[in-house]
C-alpha positions in Angstrom: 216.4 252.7 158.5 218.9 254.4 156.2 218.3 251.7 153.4 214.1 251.9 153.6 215.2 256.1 153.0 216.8 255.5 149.9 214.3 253.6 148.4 211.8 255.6 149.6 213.2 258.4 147.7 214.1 256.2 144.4 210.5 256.1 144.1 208.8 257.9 141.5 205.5 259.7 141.9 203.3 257.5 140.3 204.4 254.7 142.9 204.2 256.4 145.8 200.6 257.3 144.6 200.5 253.6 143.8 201.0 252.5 147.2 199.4 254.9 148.8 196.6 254.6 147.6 196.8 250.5 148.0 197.0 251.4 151.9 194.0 253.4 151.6 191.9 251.6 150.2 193.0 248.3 152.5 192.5 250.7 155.6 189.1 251.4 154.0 188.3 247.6 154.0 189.4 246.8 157.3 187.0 249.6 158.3 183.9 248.6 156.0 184.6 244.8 158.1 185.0 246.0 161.9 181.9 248.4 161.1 180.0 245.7 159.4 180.9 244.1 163.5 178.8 246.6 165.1 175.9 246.6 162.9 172.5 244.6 163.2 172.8 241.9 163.6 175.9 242.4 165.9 178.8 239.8 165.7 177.9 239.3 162.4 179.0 240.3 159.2 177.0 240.3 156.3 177.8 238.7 152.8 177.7 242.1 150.9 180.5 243.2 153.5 182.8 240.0 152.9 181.9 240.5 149.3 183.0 243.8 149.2 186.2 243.3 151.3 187.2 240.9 148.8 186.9 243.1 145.8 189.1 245.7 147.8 191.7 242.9 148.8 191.6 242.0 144.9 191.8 245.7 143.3 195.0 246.5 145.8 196.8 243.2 145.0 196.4 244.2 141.8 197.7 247.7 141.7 200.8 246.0 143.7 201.4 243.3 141.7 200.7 245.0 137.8 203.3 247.5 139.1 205.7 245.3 140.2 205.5 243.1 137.7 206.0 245.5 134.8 208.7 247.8 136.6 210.8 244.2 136.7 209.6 244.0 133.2 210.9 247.2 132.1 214.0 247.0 133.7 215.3 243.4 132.2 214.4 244.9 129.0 216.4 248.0 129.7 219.6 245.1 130.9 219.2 243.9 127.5 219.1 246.1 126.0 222.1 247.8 127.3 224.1 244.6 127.0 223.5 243.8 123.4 225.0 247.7 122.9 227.9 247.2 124.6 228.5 244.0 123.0 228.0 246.2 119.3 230.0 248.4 120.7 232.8 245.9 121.5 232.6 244.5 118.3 233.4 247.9 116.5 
């Protein structure tokens, strides 16, 4: 529990607006398909629903995974960076 503390708190405020609203949002969809349950015709869930539930499941893969993908981005670059100053550094 300790570790999910520390890198809950590593987090800046753009991600933690990142993923929350990624759970939102999938809460939301998970709603709009157990209403679309209960709606005429019962026990079945219309095409617009399963439509829209997949353009939800879409949009918060996609604020996950640009995120992740460009924080690992930005970090190798900041490695390399780093590295090809100490080696200049080393050099001198």
């Amino acid at each position: 529990m300790k570790h999910l503390k520390q890198e809950f708190d590593r987090l800046t405020f753009k991600e933690v607006i990142i993923y929350a609203l990624a759970v939102f949002t999938m809460i939301a969809g998970l709603g709009l398909l157990f209403i679309g349950l209960f709606t005429q015709p019962e026990g079945e869930i219309h095409g617009s629903v399963l439509t829209a539930f997949g353009s939800i499941c879409i949009f918060v893969a996609s604020l996950l995974g640009i995120s992740i993908h460009y924080a690992n981005e930005l970090d190798k670059f900041k490695n390399n960076v780093q590295e090809r100053l100490d080696e200049i550094t080393q050099a001198q």
